[in-house]
N, C-alpha and C positions, 0 to 999 in steps of 0.2 A: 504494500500500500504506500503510496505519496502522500505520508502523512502532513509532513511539512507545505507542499506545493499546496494539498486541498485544502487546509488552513487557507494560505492567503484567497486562496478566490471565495472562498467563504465570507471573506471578509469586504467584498465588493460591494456596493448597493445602487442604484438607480429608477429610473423609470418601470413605468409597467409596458409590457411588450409580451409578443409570445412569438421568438421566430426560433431557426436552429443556427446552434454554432459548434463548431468545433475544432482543435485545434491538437498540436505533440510536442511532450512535452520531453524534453531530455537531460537528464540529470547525471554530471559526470562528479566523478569521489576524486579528488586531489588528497593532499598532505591530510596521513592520518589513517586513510582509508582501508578495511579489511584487504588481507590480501586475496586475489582473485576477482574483487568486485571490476566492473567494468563500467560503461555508459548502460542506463538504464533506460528505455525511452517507452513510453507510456502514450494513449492516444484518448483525448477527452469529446463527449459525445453530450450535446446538449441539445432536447427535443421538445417543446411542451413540460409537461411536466416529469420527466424523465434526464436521470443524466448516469452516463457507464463512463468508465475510467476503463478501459482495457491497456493492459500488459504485456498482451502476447498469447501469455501463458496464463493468467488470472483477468477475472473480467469485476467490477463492483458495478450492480445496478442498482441508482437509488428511484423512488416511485412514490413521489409527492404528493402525488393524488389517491393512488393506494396506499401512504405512510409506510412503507415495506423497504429492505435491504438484500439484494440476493445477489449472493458470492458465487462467482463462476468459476470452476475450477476445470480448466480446459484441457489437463494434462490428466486426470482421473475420469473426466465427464462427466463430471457430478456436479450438483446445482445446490445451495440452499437458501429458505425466504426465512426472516426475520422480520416482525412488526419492530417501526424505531425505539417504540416504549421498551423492550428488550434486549436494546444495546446498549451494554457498561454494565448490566445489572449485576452480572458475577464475577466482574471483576473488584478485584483489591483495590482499595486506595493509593493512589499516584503519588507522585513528589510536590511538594507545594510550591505555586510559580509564584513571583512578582516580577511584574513587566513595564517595561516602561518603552514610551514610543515620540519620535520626534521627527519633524521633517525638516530636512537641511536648507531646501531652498536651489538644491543644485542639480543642473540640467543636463544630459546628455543625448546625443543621439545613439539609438543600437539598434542596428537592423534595419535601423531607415526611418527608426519612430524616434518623437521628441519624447523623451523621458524624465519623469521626476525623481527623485529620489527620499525614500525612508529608511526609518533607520530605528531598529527595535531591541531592545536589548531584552532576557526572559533570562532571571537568576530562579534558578533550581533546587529545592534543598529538599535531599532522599529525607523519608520520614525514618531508613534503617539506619541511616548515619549523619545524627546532629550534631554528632561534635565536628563535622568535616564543613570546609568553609563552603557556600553553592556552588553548582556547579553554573555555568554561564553558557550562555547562545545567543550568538548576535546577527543579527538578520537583519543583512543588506538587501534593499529592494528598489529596482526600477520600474514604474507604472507609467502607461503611456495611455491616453485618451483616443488616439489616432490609429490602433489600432485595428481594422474591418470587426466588426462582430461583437467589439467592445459594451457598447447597446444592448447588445442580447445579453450577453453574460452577465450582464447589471442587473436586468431587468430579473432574469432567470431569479438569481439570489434576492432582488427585493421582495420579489413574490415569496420565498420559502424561507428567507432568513429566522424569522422566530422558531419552527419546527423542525430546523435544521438536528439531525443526530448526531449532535456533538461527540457521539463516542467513535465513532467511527473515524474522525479524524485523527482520530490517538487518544484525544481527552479518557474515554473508558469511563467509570462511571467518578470520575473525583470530584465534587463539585467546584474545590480548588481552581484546578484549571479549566474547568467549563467558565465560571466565571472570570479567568485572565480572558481566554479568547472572547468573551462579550465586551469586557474592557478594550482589549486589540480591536474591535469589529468597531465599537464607537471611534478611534480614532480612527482608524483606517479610513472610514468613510470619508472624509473630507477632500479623499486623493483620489476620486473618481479615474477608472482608465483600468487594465488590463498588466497582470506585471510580467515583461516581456525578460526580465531578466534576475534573480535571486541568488545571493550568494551567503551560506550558514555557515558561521564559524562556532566549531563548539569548545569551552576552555575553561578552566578553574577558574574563578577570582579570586586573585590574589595567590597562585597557585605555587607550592613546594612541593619538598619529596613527599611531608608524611602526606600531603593533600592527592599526591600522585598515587599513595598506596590507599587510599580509601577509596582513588577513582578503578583502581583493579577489582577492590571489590564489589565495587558500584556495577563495572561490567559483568564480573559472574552474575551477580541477579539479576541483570538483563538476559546473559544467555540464559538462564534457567527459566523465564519470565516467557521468550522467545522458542526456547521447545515445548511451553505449556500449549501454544499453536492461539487461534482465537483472535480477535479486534486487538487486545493487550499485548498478546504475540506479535502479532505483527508491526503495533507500536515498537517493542521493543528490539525486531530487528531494524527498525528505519535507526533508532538510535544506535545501536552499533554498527552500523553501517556508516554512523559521521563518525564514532570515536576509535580510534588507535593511539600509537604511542607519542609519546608528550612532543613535542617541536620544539628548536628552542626559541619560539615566539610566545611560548606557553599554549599553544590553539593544539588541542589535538585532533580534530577534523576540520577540513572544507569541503565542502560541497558547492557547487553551480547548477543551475536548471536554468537553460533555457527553454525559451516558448517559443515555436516557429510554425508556418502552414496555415494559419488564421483563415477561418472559412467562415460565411454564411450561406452556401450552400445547404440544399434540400436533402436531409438525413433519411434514408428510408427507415419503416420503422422495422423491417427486418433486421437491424441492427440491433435493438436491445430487446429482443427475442433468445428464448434459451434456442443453441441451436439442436437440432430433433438427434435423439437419442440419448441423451445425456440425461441421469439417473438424479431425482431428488433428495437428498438425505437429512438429517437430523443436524449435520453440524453446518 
């Protein structure tokens, strides 16, 4: 799951509209990164009231209008539906965020869009380890208004914003961070536009050795968290997927995701259909 990417468009708002858009998104792991990871590239589907993130290999369909979640699993052919009232429920409580966000004022172009720039900082503190100082994530972001489809995507999230299943983006059931991202969603709003370009740094504040040896064991409970399988699971492989070993910047992961292919083009709805054969199951 793209936890972090579907965060920021979550955090989009606008007009009311009903057309399709969609767009790929590509997420490459620099300094830090597990070994073997690679470019990731994912492709985002927005119809009415329907929107699939497919992977390739894994598909998420959400269904606004039926309030439903169904995980596609294209490599087993199995399929499963979730009402949203049902996501996070059995998960553990998360790390508690405080977040802070600001916009710089500074402009660039990327990709051929005028872009603005925010700038977000989310200090992390495990609830299994208080004596260790937060851990940190700093989210660089470029939103461009000019991007085709932009409108839609706005539009999309102003309609569903309140009902959105927060767990599914990682949040899981903490109300902690359900509430930071409502915080993030109020300022974000004011930067109308599409963010064509994201770069996450993740790093100790204020970080040393013994800070380094609480962040090792911070990782084993992710990888234990991450073979439990699940919404939480998958949270917690997107986060070891940013952290490795320490830089001597103190950052132990970066990530970039660009956004390119911007379409409003006519989605058929053959697209967020299970495809035939493929088995329902429980999980």
């Amino acid at each position: 799951m793209q936890s972090a990417r579907f965060l920021m468009l979550v955090l989009a708002a606008g007009a009311v509209a009903r057309a399709d858009f969609s767009y790929t998104d590509t997420r490459k792991s620099g300094a830090g990164a597990m070994p073997g990871s690679g470019d990731q590239v994912s492709k985002v589907y927005m119809k009415g009231q329907k929107m699939l993130t497919d992977t390739g290999t894994t598909g998420l369909l959400m269904d606004f209008e039926a309030q439903t979640i169904t995980t596609i699993n294209k490599t087993a052919k199995t399929y499963s539906v979730k009402p949203f009232s049902q996501i996070g429920q059995s998960t553990p409580a998360g790390p508690e965020m405080q977040v802070d966000f600001k916009q710089t004022g500074q402009h660039k172009v990327i990709n051929g869009f005028d872009a603005t720039q925010g700038l977000m900082t989310v200090q992390v503190e495990m609830p299994q380890a208080k004596s260790a100082s937060k851990m940190e994530m700093e989210w660089e972001f470029w939103v461009s208004p000019d991007v085709p489809g932009a409108k839609e995507m706005h539009d999309f999230y102003q309609r569903n914003m309140d009902r959105f299943p927060w767990a599914a983006t990682g949040a899981g059931g903490n109300p902690s961070m359900q509430k930071a991202m409502t915080e993030i969603r109020k300022r974000v709003v004011a930067m109308p536009g599409v963010p064509v370009l994201e770069i996450m740094r993740m790093k100790m504040a204020g970080g040393n050795s013994a800070q380094s040896a609480q962040m090792q064991q911070g990782m084993a409970q992710l990888q234990a968290m991450a073979q439990q399988g699940g919404p939480q699971g998958d949270a917690a492989k997107q986060a070891l997927a940013r952290m490795g070993a320490l830089s001597g910047s103190g950052a132990l992961s970066e990530t970039t995701i660009e956004a390119s292919g911007f379409s409003t083009a006519s989605i058929p709805d053959s697209v967020f259909a299970i495809p035939a054969g493929f088995q329902k199951t429980d999980r």
